[in-house]
N, CA, C and O of each residue as an XYZ file, in Angstrom:
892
protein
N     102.935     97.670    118.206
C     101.705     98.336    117.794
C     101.423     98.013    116.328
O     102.310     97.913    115.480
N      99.763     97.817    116.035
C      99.687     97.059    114.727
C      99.905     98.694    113.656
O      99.945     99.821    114.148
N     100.015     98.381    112.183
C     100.265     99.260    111.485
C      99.146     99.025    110.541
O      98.818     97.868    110.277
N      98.555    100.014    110.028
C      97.336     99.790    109.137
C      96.667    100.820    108.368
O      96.282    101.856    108.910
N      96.512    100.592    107.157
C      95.696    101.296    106.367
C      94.604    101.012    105.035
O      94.939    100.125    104.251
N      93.775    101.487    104.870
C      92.763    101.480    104.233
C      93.279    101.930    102.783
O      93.914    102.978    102.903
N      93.215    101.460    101.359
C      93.072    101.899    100.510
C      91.881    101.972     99.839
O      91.263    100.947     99.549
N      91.392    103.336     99.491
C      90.465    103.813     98.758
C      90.484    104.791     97.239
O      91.386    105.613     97.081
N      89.480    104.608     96.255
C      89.797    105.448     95.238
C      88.804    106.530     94.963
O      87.779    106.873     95.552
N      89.489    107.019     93.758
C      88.191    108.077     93.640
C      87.521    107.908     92.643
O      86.934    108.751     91.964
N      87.609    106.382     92.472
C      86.016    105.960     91.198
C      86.556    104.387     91.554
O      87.291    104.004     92.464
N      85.935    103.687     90.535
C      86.041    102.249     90.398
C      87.163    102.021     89.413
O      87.581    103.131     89.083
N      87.873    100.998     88.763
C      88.697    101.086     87.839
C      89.983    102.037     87.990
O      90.341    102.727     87.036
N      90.651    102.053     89.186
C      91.462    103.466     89.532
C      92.831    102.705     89.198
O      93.619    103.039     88.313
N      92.997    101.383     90.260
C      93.947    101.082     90.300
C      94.207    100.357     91.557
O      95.316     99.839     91.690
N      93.104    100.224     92.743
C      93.443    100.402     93.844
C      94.266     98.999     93.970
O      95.159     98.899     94.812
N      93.814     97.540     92.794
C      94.299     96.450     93.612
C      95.372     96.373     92.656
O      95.837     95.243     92.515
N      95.834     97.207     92.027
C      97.666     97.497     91.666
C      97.960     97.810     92.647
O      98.019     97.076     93.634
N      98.207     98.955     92.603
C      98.422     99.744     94.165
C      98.759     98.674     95.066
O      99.900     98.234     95.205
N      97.886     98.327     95.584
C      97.701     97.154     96.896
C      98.602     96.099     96.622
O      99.658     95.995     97.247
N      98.243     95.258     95.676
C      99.925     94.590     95.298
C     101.435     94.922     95.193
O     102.476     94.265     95.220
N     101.086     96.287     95.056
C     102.804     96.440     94.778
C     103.103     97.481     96.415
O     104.027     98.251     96.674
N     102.520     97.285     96.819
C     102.579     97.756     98.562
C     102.760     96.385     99.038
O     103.861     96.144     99.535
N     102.030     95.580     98.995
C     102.565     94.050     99.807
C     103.398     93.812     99.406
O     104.245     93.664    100.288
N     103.947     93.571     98.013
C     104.691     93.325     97.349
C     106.138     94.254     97.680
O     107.162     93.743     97.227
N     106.241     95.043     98.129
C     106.633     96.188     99.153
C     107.436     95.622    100.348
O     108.612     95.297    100.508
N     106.088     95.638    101.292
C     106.378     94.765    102.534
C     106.657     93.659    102.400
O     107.812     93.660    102.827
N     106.344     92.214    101.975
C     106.513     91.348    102.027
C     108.420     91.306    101.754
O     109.355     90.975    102.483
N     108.350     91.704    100.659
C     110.086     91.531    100.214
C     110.904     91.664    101.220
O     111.687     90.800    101.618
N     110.667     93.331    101.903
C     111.415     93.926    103.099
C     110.912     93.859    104.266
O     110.888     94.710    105.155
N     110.338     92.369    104.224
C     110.692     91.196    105.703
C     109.402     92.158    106.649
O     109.526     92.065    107.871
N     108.492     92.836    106.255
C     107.779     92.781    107.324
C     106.473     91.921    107.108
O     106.021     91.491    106.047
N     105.955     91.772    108.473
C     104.777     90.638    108.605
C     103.789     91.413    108.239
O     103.566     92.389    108.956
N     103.053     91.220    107.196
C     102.038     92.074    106.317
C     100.915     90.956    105.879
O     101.031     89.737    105.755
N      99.874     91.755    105.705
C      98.735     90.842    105.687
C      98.068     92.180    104.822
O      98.289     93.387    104.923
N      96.782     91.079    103.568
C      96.207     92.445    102.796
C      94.737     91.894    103.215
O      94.421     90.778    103.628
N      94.145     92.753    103.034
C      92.464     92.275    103.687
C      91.227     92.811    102.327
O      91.370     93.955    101.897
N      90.377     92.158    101.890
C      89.632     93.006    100.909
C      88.412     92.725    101.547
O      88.106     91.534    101.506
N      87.555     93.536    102.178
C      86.010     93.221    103.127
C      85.145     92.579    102.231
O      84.779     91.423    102.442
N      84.653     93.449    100.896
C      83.816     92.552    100.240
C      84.778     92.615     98.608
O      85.485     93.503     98.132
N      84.482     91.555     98.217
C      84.933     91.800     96.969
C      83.424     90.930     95.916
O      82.460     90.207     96.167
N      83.951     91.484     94.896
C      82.437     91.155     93.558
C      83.006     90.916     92.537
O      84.061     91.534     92.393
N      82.708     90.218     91.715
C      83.288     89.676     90.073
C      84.537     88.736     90.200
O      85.529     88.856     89.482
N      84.388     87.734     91.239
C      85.347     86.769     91.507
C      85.288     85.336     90.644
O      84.474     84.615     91.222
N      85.606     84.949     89.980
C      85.600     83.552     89.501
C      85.448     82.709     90.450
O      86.329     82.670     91.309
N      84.306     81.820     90.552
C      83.701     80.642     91.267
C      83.005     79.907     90.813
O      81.827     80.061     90.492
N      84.017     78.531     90.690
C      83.823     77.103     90.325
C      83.914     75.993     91.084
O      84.860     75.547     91.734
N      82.201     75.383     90.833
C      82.018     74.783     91.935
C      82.591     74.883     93.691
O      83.038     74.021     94.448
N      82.361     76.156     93.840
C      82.757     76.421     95.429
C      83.851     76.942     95.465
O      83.946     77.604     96.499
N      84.998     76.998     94.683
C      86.309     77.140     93.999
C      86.950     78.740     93.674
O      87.188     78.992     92.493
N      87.127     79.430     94.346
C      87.597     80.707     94.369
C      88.991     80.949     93.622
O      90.067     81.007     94.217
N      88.789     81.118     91.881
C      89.858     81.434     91.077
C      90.305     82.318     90.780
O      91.314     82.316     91.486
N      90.360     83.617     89.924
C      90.832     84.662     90.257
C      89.768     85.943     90.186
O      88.728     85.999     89.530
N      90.218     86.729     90.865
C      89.805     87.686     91.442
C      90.480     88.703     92.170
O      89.662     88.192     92.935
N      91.012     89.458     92.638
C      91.356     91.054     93.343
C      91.798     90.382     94.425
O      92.762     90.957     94.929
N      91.438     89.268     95.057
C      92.652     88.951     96.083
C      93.500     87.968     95.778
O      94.624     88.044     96.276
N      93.242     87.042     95.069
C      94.535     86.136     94.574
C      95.179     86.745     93.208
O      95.986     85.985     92.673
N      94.900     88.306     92.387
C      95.873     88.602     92.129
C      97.402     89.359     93.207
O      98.608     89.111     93.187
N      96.600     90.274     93.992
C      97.694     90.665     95.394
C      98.357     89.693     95.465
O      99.499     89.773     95.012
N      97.782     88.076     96.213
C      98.676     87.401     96.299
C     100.021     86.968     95.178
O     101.217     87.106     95.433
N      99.579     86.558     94.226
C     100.514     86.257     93.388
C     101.230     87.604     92.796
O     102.175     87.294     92.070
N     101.076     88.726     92.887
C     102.200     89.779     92.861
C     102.650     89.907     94.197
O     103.825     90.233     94.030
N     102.497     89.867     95.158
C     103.151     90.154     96.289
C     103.936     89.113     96.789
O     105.062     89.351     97.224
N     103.235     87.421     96.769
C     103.906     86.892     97.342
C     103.292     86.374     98.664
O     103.750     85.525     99.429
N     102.148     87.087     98.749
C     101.390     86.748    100.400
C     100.987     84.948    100.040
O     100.507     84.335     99.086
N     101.537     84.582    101.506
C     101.616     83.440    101.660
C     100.120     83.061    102.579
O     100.307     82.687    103.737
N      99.024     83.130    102.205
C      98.026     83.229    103.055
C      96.766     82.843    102.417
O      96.479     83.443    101.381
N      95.752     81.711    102.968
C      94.376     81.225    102.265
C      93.847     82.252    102.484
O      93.690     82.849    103.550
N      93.314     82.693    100.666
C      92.066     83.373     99.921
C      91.037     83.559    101.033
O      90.538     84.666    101.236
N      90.687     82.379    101.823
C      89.355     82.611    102.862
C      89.709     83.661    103.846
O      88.876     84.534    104.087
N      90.806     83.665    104.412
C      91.116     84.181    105.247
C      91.314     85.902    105.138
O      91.545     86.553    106.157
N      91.195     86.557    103.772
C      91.529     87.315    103.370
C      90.311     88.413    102.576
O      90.436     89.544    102.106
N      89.272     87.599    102.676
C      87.880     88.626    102.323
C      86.283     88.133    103.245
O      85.445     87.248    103.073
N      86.344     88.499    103.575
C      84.986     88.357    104.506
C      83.698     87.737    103.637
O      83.104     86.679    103.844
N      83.437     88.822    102.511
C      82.644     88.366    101.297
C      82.685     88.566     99.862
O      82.641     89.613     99.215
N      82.818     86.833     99.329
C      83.156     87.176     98.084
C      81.996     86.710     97.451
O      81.364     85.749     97.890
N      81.503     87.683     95.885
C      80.833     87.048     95.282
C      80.960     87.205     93.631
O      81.928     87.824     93.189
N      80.279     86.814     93.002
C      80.804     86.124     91.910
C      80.297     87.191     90.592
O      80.685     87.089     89.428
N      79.395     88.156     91.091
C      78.706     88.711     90.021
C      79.781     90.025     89.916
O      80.651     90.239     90.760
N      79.567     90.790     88.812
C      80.873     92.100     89.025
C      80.210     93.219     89.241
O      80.547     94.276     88.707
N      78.972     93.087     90.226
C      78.345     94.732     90.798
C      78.726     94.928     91.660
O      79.499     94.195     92.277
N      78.209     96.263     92.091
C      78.225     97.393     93.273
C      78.375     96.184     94.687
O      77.942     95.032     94.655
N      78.907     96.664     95.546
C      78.571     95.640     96.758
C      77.456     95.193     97.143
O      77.139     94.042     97.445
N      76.781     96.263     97.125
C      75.198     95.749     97.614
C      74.744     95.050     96.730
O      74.575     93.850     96.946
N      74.497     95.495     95.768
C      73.819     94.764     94.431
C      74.354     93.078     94.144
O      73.595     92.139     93.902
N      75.971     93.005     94.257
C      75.967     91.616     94.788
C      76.018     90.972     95.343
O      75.906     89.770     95.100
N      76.289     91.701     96.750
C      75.076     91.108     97.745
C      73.630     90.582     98.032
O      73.208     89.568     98.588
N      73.156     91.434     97.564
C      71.832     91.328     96.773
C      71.353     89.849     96.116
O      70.840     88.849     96.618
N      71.792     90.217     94.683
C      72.307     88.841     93.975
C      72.029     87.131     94.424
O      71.466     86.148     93.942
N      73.068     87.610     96.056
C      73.640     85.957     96.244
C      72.664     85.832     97.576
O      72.745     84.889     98.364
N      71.602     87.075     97.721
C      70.691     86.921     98.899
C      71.429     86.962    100.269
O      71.101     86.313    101.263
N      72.342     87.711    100.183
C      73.452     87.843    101.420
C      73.460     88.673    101.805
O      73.720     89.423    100.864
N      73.267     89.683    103.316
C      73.305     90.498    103.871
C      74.633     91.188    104.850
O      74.946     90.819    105.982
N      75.185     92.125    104.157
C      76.769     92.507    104.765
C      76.716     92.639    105.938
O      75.673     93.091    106.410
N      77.621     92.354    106.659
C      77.424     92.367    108.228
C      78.432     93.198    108.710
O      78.978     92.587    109.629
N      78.946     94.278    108.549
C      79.950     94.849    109.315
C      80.720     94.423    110.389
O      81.927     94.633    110.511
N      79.888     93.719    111.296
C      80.788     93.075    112.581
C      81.017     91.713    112.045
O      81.476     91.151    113.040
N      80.983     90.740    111.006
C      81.501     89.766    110.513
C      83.189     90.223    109.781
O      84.236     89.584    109.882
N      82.943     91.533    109.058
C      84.144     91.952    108.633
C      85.104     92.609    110.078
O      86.106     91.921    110.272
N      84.986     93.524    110.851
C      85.545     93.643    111.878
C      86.178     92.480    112.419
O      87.393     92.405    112.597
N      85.202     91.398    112.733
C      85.890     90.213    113.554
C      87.098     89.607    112.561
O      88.225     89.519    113.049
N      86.887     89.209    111.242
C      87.339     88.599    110.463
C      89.131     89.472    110.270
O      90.272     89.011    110.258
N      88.615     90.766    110.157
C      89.714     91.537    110.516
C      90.789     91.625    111.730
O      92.012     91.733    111.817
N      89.629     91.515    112.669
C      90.665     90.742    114.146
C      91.382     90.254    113.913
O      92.495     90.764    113.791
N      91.096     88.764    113.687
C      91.688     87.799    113.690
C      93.035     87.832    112.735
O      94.019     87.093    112.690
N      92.728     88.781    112.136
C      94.261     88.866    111.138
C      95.169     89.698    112.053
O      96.398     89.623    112.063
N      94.505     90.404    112.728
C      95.406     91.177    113.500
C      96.017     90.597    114.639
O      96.763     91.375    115.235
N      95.916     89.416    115.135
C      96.372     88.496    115.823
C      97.114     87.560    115.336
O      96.977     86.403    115.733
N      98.013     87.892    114.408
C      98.822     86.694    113.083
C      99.715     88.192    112.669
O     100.924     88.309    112.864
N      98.761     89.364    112.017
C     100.407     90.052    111.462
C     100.061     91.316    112.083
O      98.970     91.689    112.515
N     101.771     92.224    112.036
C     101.531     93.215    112.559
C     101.188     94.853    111.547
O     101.003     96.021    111.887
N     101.244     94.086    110.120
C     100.649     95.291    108.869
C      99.652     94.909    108.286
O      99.440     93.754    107.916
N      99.075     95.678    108.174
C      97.421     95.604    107.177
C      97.295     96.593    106.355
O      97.093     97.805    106.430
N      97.535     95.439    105.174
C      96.688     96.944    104.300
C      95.204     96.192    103.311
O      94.887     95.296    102.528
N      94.771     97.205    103.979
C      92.808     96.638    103.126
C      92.685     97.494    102.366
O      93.221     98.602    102.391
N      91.727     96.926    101.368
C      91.300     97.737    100.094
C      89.540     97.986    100.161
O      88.669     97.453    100.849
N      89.512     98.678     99.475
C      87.985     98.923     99.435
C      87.252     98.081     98.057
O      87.703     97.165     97.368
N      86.053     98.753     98.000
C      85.827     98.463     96.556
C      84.719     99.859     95.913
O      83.633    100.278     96.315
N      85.665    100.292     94.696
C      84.782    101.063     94.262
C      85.049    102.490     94.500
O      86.223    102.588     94.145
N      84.622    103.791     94.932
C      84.727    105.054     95.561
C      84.758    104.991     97.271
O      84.927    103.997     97.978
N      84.560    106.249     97.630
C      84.294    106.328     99.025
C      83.333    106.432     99.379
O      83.023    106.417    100.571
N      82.448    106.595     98.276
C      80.368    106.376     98.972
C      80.375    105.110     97.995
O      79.401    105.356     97.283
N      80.876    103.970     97.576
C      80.356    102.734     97.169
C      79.523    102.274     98.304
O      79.922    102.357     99.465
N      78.271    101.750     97.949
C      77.668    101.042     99.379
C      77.616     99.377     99.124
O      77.425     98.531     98.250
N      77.812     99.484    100.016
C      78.111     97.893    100.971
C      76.385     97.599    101.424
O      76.118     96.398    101.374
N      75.438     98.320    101.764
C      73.861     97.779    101.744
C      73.220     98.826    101.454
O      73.619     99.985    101.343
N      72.298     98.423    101.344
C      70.865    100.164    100.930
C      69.828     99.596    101.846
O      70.039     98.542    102.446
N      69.024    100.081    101.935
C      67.673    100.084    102.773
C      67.630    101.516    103.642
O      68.433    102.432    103.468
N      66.842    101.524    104.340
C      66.599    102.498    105.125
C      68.231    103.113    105.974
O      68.277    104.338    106.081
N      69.352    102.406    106.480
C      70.291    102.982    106.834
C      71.617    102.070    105.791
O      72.134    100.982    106.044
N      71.898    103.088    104.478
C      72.796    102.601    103.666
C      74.195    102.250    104.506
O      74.417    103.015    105.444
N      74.986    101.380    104.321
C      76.473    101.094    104.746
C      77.650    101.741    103.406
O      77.741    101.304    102.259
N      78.410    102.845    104.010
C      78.929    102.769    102.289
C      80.518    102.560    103.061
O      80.696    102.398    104.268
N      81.601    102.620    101.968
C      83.130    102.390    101.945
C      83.749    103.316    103.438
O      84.631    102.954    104.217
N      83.112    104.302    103.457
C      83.158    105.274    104.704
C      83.327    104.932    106.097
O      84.163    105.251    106.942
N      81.797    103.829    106.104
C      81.754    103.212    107.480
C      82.403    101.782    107.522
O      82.502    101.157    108.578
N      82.873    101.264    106.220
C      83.784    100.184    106.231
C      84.776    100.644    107.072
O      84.817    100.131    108.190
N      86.044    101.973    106.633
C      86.901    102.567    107.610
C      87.068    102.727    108.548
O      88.023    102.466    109.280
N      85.634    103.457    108.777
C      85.290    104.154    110.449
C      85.116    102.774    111.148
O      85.671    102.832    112.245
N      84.581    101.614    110.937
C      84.209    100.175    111.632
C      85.799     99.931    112.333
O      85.863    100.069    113.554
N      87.050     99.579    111.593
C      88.098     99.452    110.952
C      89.218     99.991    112.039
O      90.235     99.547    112.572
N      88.441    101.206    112.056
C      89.149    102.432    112.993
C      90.691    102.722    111.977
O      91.785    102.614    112.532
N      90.630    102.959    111.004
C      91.797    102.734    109.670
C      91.887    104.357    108.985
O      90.907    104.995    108.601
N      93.353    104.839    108.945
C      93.190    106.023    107.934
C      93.200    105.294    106.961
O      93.076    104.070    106.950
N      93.406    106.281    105.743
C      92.988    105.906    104.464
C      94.322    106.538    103.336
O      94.877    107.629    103.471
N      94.534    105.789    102.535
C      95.060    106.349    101.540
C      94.491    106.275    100.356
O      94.155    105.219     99.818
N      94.326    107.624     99.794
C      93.312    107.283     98.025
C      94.325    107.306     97.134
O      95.337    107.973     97.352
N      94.127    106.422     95.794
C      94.446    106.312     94.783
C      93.481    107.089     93.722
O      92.279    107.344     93.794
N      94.210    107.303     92.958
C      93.905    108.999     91.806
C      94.234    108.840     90.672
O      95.433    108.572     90.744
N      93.767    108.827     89.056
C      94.326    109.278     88.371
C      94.627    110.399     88.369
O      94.215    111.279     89.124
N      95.505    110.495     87.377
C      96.395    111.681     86.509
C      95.823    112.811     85.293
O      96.028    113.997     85.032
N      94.946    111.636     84.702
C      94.488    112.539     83.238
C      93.236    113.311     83.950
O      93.005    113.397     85.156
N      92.368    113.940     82.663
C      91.189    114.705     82.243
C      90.323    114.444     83.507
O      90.307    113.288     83.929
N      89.718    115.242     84.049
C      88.720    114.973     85.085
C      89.484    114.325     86.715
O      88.705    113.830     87.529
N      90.311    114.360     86.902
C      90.915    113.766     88.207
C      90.874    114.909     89.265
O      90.517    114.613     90.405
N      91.327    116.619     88.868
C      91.081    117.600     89.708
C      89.758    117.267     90.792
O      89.738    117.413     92.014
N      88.370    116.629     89.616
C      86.938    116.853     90.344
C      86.914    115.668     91.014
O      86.432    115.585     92.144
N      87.293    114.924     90.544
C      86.785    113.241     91.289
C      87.837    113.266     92.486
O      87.506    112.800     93.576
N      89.425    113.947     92.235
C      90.282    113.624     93.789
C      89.440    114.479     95.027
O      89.216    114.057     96.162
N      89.067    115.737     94.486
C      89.227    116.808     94.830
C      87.808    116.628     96.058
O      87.578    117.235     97.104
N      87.050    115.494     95.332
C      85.410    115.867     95.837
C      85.669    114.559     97.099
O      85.085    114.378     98.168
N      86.643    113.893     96.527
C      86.867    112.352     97.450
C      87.489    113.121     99.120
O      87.163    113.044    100.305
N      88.054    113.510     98.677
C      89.531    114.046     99.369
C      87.992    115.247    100.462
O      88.147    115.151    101.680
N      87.226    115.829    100.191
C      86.596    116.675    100.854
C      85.614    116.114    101.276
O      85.461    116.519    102.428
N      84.546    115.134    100.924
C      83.977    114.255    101.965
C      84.787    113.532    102.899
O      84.280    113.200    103.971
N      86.105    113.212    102.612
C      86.489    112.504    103.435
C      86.941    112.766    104.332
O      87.412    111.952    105.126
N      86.929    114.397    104.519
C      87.698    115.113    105.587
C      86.318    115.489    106.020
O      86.350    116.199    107.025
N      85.285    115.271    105.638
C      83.786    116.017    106.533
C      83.020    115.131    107.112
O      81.923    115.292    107.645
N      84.106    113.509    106.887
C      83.498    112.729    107.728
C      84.298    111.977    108.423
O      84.112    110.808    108.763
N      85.425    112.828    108.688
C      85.979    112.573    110.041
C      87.440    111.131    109.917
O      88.009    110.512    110.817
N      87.609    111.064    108.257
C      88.465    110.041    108.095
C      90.430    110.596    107.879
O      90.585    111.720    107.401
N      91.244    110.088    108.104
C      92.225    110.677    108.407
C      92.676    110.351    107.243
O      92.370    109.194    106.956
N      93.441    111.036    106.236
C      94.364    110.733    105.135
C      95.563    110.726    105.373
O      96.008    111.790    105.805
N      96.413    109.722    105.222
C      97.776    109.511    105.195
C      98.650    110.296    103.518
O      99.753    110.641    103.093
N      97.326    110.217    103.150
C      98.506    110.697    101.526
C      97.141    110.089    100.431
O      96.004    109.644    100.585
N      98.236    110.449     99.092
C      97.767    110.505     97.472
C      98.534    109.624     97.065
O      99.679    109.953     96.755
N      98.136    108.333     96.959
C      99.250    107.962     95.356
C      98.737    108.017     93.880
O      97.720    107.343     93.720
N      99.105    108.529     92.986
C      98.558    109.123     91.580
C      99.120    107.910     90.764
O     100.338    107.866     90.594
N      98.426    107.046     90.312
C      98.569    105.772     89.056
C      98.095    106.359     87.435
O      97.188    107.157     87.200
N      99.109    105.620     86.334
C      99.076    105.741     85.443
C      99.005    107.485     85.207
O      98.026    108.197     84.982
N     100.582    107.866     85.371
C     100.935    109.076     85.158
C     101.292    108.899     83.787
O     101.459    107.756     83.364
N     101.464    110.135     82.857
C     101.748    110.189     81.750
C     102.953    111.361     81.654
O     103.824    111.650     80.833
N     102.665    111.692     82.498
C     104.383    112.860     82.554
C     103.985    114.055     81.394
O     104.826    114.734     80.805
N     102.253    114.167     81.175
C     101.947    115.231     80.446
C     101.610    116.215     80.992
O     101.361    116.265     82.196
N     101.500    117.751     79.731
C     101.026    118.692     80.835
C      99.794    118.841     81.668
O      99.650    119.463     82.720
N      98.848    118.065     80.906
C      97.659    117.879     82.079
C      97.753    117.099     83.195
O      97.200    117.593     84.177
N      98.324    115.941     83.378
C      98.607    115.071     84.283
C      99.738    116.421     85.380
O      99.363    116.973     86.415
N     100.750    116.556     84.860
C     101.195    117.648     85.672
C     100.579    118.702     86.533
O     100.756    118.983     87.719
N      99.754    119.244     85.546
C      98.661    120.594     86.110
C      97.634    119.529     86.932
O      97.117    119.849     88.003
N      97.482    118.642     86.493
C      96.142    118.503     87.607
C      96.793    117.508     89.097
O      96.056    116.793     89.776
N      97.951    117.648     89.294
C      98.840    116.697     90.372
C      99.048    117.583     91.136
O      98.899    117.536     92.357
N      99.509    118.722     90.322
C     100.000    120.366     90.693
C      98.991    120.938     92.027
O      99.222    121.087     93.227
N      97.736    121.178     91.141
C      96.352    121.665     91.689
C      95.902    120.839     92.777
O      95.497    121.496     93.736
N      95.861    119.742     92.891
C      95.359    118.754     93.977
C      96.304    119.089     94.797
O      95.900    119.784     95.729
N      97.569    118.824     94.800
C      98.670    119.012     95.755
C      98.412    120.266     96.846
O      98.373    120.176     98.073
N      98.225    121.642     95.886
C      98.826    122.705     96.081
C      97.150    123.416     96.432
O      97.026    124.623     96.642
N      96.338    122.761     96.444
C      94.790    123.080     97.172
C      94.178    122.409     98.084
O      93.272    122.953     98.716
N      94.561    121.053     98.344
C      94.335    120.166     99.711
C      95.646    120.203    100.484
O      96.750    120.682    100.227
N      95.160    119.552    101.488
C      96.655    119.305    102.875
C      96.848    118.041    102.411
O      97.880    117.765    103.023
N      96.597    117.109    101.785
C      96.973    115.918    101.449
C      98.119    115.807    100.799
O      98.409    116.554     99.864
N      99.376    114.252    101.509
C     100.527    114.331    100.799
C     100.821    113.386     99.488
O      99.996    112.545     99.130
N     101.826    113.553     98.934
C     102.185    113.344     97.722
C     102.959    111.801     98.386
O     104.056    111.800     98.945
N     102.007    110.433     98.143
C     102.656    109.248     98.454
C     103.919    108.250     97.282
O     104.848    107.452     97.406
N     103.273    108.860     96.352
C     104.028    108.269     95.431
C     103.423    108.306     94.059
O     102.207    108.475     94.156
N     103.925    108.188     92.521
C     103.544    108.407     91.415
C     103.822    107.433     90.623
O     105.022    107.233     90.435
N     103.128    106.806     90.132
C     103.497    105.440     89.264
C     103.081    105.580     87.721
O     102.062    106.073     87.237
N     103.687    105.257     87.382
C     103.696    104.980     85.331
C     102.903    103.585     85.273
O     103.013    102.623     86.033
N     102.247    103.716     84.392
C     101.415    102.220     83.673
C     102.188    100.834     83.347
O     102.680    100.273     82.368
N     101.945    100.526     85.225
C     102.583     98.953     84.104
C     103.809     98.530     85.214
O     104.401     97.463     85.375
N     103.927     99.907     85.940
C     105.575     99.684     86.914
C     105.618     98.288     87.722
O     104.602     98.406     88.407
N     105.930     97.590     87.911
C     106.037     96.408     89.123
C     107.079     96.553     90.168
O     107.863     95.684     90.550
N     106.982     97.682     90.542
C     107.532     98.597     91.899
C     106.992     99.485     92.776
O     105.989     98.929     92.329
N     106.710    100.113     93.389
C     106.064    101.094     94.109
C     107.470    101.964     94.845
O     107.758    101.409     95.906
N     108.087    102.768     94.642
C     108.414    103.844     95.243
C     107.957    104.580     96.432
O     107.680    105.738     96.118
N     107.761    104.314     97.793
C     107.940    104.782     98.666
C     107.890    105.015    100.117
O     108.119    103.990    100.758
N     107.648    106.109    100.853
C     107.754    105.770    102.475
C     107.365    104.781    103.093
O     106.158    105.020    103.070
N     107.452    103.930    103.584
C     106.735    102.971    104.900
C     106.241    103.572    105.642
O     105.023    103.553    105.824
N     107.233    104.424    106.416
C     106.463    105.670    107.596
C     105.589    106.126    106.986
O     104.423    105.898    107.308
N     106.012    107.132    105.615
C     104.718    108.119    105.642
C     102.970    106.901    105.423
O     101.835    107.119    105.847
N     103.457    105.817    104.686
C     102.300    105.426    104.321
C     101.373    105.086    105.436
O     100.159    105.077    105.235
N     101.800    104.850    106.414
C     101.134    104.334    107.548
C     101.230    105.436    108.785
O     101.184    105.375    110.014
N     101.380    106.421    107.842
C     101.012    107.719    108.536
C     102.038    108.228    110.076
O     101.776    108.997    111.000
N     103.295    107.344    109.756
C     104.303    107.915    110.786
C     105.109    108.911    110.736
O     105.826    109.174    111.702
């Protein structure tokens, strides 16, 4: 049975494609067949046709994934906006069932997935009359989710508001991992409060900079 999960944050700039590297980086070491998926990604270096770095060939080169860049984002583009907007941009229209299929097909090669999002959990992926946001990336996916969180000033409102749409629209949380902890008393109190006011679990806590990830396999994939 395949194993899989969605990483999502609760803003842009969180952490998610740390995170995501040091989870493959994770699996890969301890021999399981793991595959990372990013649906759309934006602000990629592209020369002459040439896909240099960007959010999926850093994963690779911290993790170790042995796997062509193409095979690994559905759509990449080059400008560093919102999905839609660079979509937009490159006159390209997101296709949800292009990412689904594309996703297949990985799922017919390994038996772990972990995909990343981009952005929050209402980032949208198109606008017009019926918006696509990070939400229905999941729900497409059929994928729980794990969010990534800071620690400091303001994280209570941004986990707190992520973590409650995401339970009012029907998405399953496997857990919290909290990046760039400071081991202060606010970072404490506000880890405390999230913990100890949602049902959501405590996946793991990382310091700025760690090139390790600390923890469950099961729990992460929600076993």
């Amino acid at each position: 049975m395949h194993k899989k999960i969605f990483i999502t944050g609760t803003g842009t700039d969180i952490g998610k494609t740390y995170v995501s590297a040091l989870l493959m980086k994770k699996l890969i070491s301890e021999k399981y067949n793991a595959c990372y998926f990013k649906p759309v990604l934006s602000g990629a270096e592209i020369i002459n046709g040439v896909i240099g770095d960007c959010d999926i060939r850093y994963v690779k080169n911290i993790s170790g994934l042995n796997e062509d860049i193409s095979f690994l984002g559905s759509y990449i583009f080059k400008d560093a906006f919102s999905p839609h907007l660079a979509a937009k941009k490159a006159n390209c229209i997101i296709d949800i069932n292009k990412i689904v299929g594309d996703y297949n097909k990985l799922l017919e090669k390994y038996e772990y997935i972990i995909a990343e999002g981009a952005g929050g959990i209402i980032c949208p992926f198109c606008d017009g009359e019926n918006p696509v946001y990070t939400k229905d990336i999941i729900n497409a996916l059929n994928m729980n989710a794990v969010i990534v969180s800071t620690t400091g000033l303001g994280s209570i409102n941004n986990a707190m508001l992520t973590i409650y749409y995401m339970q009012q629209h029907n998405i399953n949380i496997n857990g919290i991992i909290f990046n760039n902890y400071t081991n202060s008393i606010i970072d404490n109190d506000n880890i405390d409060f999230i913990l100890k006011n949602t049902s959501v679990k405590l996946l793991s806590t990382l310091y700025h900079g760690e090139e390790n990830i600390n923890i469950n396999i099961n729990e992460l994939f929600g076993e």
